[in-house]
N, C-alpha and C positions, 0 to 999 in steps of 0.2 A: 664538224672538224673546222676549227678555225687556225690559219698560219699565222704568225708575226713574221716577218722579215724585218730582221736589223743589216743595216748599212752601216760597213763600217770604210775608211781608205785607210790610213796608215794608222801600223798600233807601233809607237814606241818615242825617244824625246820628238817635242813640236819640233816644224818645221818653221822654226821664228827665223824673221828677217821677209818674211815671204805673204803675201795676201794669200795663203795657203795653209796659213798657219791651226785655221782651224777643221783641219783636215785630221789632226794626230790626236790619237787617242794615249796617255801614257800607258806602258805597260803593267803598273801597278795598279791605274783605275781599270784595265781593261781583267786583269787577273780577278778583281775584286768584282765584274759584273759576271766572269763567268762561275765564279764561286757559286754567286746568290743564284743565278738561274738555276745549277746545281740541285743546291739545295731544296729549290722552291718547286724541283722536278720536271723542269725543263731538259726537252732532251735534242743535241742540233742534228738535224738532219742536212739531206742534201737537195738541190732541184732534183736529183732522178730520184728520188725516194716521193719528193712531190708529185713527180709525172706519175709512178708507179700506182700510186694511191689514185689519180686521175682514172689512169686507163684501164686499171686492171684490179681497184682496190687491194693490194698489196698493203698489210698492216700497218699504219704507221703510231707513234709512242702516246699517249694521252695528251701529251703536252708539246706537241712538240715546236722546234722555233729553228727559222731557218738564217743561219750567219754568212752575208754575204760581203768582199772587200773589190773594190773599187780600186782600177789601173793597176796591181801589183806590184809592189813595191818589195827591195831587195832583201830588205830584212824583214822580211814575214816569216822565215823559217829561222829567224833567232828569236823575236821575240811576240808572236802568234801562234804557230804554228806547236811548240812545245803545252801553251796554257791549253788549247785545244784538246791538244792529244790528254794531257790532265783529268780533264772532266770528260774526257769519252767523249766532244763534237766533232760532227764531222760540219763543211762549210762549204761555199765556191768562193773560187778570186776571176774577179773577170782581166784577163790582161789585154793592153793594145797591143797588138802583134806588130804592127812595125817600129814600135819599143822596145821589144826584149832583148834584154842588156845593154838598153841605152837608159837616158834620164828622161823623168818626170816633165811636165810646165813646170815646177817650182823646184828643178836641178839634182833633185831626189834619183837614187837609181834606182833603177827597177831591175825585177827578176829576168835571169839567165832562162836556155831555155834546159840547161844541166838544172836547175831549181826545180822550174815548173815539172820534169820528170819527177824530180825524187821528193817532191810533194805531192805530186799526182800519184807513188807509187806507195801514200803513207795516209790514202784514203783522202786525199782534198781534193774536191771538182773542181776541174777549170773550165769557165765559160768567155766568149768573144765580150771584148768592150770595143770590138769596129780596128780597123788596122791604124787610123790616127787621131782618132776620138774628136774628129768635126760632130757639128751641131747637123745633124742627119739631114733636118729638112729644108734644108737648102741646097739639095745636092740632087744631081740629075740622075736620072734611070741611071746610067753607066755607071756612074759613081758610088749608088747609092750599091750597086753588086759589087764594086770594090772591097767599099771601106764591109759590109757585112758578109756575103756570101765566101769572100774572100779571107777575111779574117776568119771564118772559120775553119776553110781547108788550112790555112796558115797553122793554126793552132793544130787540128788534126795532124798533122805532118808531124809537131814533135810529138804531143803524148800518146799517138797509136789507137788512136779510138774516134768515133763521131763523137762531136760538139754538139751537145742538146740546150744551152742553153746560152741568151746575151742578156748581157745590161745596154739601156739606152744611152749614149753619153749624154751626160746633163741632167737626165731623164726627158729629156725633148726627143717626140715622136708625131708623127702625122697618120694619117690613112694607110698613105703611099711607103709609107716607114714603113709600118706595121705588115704591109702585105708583102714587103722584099723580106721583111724579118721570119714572116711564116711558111716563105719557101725554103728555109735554110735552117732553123731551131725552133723545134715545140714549147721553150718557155723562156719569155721575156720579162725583163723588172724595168721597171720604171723608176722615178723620184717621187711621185704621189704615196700620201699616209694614208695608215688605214690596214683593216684586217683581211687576209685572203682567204677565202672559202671554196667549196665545190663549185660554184657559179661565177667566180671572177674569170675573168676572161685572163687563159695563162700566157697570152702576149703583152698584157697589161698587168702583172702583176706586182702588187701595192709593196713600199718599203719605208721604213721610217729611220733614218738618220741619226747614230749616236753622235751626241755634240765633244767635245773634250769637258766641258764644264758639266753635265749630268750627274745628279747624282742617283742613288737606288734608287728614290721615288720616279724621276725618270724612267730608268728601263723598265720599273713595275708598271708603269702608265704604257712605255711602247707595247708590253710585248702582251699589254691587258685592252687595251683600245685602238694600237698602233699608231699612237702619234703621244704626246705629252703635251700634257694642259699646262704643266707645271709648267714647263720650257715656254709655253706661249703666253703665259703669266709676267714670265721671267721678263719677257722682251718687252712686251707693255710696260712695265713699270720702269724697264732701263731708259723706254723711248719717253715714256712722261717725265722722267726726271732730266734729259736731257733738253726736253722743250722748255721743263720751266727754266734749264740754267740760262737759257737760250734768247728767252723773256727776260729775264734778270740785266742780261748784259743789254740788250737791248734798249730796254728802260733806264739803264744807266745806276746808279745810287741813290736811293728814297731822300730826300729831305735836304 
């Protein structure tokens, strides 16, 4: 059994004007990747259908692929949360708990916690992204039970249930991350690519990153290798075409 985890943060118009901007995914290209997985018999599960298969081998789909979104953001349940229910996936939204129904770093609002319920109550997992999404490992013992241990009774408190799962923010994690994070959720993601399996470690577990500019061959590569060639192709050739402009002007006009 091999997982893909796709990362996604915001699905709907970019967040232009903002170094954040490549954070949004359009709602049409995102309609259009859940189509093809569809068809292609991909089926979205959730982290506890992943634990479940862990602990207790609990069935899981042929194919399956798990969709995961980043700080939650307000309009997920206009325009993710409908394409979702479409094709039958289910997903997590990781939220910062001392955000909810406040903004974003890039002024964006994020979800209520009247959302997070009646999302939570239409089969979407909600996992901790930490109560203010610091860079973990720079944060002292005390701290580090704050922003994690803490964001998760937070998040408990609205939807009525344990919190089984975090995202790392950044995907930055240490040792000492990792063992505050194992006292409080049995499964973690990270920013590292790559396919997850019976033996990945589920406090480290791998996710690959939808860009906005992706096309099919993309997600066919994420959710076939867990990362795309294509994409790291892409950026090669933007950065060689850049160096030579770069040389150009440099050197001034030939002759």
């Amino acid at each position: 059994m091999r997982l893909p985890v796709l990362l996604y943060h915001h699905v709907g118009p970019s967040l232009l004007g903002t170094r954040y901007a490549g954070l949004s995914v359009s709602q049409e290209k995102f309609e259009r990747q859940m189509r093809w997985l569809a068809r292609k018999g991909y089926m979205g599960i959730r982290p506890l259908d992943w634990l479940a298969w862990l602990l207790h081998r609990n069935p899981l789909p042929s194919k399956p692929v798990l969709l995961t979104f980043d700080d939650g953001y307000a309009d997920f349940p206009d325009n993710a949360l409908p394409v979702l229910r479409r094709y039958g996936f289910g997903a997590v939204v990781f939220v910062i708990t001392r955000r909810i129904a406040a903004k974003s770093r890039e002024g964006a609002p994020l979800m209520s916690a009247h959302q997070i319920r009646e999302c939570s109550a239409q089969g979407i997992e909600f996992g901790s992204h930490t109560r203010t999404h610091p860079d973990l490992t720079g944060l002292s013992a005390t701290q580090l039970r704050e922003e994690i241990a803490g964001s998760g009774e937070d998040l408990s408190a609205i939807i009525g249930t344990r919190v089984t799962s975090f995202a790392y923010p950044y995907g930055f994690w240490s040792e000492e991350v990792r063992a505050r994070v194992r006292e409080s959720f049995d499964l973690a993601f990270t920013c590292e690519e790559g396919l997850n399996q019976i033996d990945t470690d589920p406090l480290l577990l791998r996710r690959t990153m939808v860009q906005p500019g992706d096309l099919l061959l993309d997600l066919a590569c994420r959710v076939h290798f867990g990362w795309s060639p294509v994409t790291a192709l892409r950026s090669r050739l933007r950065l060689r075409s850049r160096w030579r402009n770069a040389t150009r002007y440099v050197r001034g006009p030939s002759g």
